[in-house]
N, C-alpha and C positions, 0 to 999 in steps of 0.2 A: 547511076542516074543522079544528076543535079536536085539540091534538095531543095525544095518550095517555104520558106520557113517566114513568120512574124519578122517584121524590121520597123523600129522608130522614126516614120521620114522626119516629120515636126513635132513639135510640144502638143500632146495628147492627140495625136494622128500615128496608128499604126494602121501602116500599108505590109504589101507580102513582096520577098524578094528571093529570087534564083540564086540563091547561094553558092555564085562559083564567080569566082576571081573572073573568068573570061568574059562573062556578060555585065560585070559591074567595074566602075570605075573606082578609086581610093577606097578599097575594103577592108583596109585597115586590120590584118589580120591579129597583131596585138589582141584589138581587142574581142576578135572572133575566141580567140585561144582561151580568154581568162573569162569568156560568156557562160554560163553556166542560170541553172533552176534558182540558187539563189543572191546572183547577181545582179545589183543596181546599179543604175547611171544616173549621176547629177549633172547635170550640164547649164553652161550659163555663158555669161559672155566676162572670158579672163583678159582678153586684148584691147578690147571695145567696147566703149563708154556704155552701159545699163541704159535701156529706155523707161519707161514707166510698164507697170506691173510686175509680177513676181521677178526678183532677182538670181532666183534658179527651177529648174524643174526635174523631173524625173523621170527614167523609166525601167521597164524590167527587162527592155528589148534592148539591141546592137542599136546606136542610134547611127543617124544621117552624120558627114558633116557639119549640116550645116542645121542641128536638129533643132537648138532650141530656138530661134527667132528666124531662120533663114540666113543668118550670119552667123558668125563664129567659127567657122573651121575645126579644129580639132577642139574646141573648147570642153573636155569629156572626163569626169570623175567616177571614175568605178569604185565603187567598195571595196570589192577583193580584187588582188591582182593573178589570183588564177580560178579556172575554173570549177573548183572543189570547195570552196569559199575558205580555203584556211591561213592562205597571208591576205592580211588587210590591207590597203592602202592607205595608212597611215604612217607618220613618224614613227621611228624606234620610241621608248618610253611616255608617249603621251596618253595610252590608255594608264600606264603604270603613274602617272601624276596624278589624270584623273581619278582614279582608284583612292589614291593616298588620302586625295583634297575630298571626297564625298564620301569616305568610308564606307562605299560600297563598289563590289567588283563592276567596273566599265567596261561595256560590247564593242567592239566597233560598230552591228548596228545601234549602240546606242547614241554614239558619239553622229555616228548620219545623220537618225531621226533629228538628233536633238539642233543640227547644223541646218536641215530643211526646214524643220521650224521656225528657224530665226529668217533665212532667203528666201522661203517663199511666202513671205508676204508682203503687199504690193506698198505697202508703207514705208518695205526700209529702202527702195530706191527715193521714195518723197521724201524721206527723212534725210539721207545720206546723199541726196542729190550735189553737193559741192564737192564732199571727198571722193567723191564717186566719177568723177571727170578724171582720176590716174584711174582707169581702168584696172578692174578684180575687186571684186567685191571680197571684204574682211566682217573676219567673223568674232563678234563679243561674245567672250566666253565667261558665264558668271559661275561668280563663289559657292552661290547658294544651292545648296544640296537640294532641297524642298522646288526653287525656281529650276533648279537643272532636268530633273525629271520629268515633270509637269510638261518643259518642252519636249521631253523625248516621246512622252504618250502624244502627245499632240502632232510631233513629226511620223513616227508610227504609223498613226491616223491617217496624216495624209499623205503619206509614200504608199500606204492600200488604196486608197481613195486613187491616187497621180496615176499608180498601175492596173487601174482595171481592175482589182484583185488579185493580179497577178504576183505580188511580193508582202512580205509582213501580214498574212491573213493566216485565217485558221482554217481545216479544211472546207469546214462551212461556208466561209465568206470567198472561198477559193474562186476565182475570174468571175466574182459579181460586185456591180457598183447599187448604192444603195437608190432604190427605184423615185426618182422627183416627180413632181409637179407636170411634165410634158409628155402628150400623147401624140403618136400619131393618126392624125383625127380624119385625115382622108387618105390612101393609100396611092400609091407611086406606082403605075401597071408597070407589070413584068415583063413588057411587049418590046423590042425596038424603038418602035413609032413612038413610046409613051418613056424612053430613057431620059430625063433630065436636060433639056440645053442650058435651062439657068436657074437660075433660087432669087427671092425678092423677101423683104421682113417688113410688116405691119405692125408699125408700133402701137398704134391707137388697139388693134384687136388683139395684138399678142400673139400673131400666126408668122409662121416660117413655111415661105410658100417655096416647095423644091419640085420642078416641074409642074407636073398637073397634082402634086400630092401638100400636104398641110400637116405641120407639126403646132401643138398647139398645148397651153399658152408659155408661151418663150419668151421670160424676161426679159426687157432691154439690156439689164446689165450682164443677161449671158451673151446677147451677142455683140456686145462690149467689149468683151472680155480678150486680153489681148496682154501679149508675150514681148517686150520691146519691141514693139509697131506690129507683132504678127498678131494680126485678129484670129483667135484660132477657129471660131465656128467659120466664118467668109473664107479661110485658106483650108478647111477640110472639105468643104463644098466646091471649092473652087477646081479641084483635085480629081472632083468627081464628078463632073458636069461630062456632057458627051464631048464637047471640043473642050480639054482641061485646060487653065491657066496658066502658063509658066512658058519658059523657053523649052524644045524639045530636040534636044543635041541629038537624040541617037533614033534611029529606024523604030527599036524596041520601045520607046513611048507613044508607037502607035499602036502597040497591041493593046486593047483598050477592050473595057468588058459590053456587050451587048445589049443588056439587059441589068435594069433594075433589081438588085433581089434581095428577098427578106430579110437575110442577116446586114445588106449594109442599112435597112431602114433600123434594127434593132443596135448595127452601131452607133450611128446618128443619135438616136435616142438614150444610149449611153453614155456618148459626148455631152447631151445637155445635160445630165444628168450628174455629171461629172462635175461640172461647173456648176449649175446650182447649189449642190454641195459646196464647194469650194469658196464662193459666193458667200454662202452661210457662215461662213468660219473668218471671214475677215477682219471684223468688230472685233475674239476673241484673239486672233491671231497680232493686230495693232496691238491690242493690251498687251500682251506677252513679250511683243518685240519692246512695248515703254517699260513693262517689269525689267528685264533683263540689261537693257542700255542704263538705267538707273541705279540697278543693282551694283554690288563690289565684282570688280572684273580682274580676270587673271593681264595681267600685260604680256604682250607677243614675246619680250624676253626669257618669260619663264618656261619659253616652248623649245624643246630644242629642236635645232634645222633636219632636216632628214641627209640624210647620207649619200653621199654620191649614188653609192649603188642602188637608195632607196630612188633617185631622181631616174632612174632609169626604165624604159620598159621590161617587163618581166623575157626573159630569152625564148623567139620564136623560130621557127622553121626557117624562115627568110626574113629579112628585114623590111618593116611595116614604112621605116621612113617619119615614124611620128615617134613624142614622148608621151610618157602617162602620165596626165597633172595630178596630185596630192590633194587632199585637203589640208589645204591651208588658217591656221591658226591666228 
């Protein structure tokens, strides 16, 4: 029997997917094979020009195509390139540089944390918006030991935070985001009749009206909040309305759920949550991207290129048709 499993459709929307080649389109098996408990995805836009907000995002799930803004195709950075998390997807000797230059031993999740850090915050498209027209966002990597770490706890943070708690948490913080500011203050019936046809947001009162139900109070700047052009609260709603928003190529986007039910008001509520959070860190996150741009920085020469075979996808059953992007230095 076909498994029913978590999948990343967009930047901070996970939906559920039939995990079998026949019912999905481009599934990418690459990177089914090298999925694993402590597997990350960065995802961003490597072809196509950055819109404004974060420059990458994350998850702990198989993402979409087209995960992080609704564009980008394959645009997809895994951590490790198998499932057991023991080859990293990094260059040959760039942990071993880093190591040398900070005189202490470098993770490859440290070298993540520390790279989410610096892209997800919404300042370094505003800041980098000129060189940022050749498509792929480049990564300043600083000298400083003391600056170096600092980002790694801070990206840490919030690759827990990006995944739900699904990655970098302790068993305590395991699949919990930390509880904000929004409640749902009137409740969404369980009934048919009472399913959701649309969402509306009151700024003056601070309510997010989702059918006949009310989230409340909902900062303007969380439903702001927005991924090159993907507003992510308006396109998780939009997703879940009873006629959902989008083109619907195949028969199977008409199976559609009937009924409102309590775990997706407690996702929702998560979703805000997520971003309040995220929200909070921004002011903190700008300083760190002006520490580090200011700071003594390593030059791309001192990095050596990865290896043919490193440019390669890890070897699968059949051929996926796609490559594995690297983190690039």
């Amino acid at each position: 029997m076909s498994e029913v499993v978590r999948y990343a459709y967009r930047s901070f929307d996970r939906q559920w997917i039939i995990k079998d080649a026949r019912l999905g389109d481009f599934m990418r098996p690459v990177l089914w094979q090298a999925h694993g408990d402590h597997q990350v995805y960065m995802t961003s836009l490597l072809t196509k020009v950055l819109g404004l907000g974060p420059a990458a995002t994350v998850t702990g799930e198989v993402p979409d195509r087209d995960y992080f803004s609704g564009r980008g195709g394959k645009d997809v950075i895994p951590l490790w390139r198998d499932s057991s998390a023991t080859e990293p997807n990094i260059a040959h000797r760039v942990l071993g540089l880093l190591t040398e230059a900070y005189g202490a031993p470098i993770t490859p999740e440290d070298l993540f944390a520390y790279a989410y850090a610096v892209l997800a915050s919404p300042s370094y498209v505003e800041s980098f918006s000129e060189e940022l027209i050749v498509p792929g966002p480049r990564l300043p990597v600083t000298r400083d030991p003391e600056l170096f770490w600092r980002a790694v706890r801070f990206g840490r943070e919030l690759i827990r935070l990006h995944t739900f708690g699904e990655r970098f948490s302790t068993e305590e913080e395991k699949e919990t985001v930390p509880q904000g500011q929004a409640r749902n203050t009137k409740g969404i019936p369980d009934t048919p009749e009472g399913y959701p046809e649309s969402f509306s947001y009151d700024g003056e009162t601070k309510t997010l009206h989702v059918g006949e139900g009310e989230f409340r109070p909902v900062e303007p700047k969380v439903m702001e909040f927005s991924v090159s052009g993907l507003e992510v609260v308006h396109s998780w709603l939009s997703y879940r309305k009873k006629e959902p928003t989008g083109r619907s190529p195949s028969p199977l986007d008409k199976v559609r759920p009937k009924r409102w039910t309590g775990p997706m008001t407690d996702e929702l509520l998560a979703l805000l949550w997520v971003l309040e959070a995220t929200i909070e860190r921004e002011t903190e996150l700008e300083n760190l991207l002006t520490e580090i741009v200011e700071s003594e920085l390593f030059t791309a020469d001192e990095f050596p290129d990865p290896t043919d075979e490193e440019r390669q996808p890890p070897r699968a059953e059949y051929d996926a048709g796609h490559g594995m992007n690297q983190l690039n230095l």
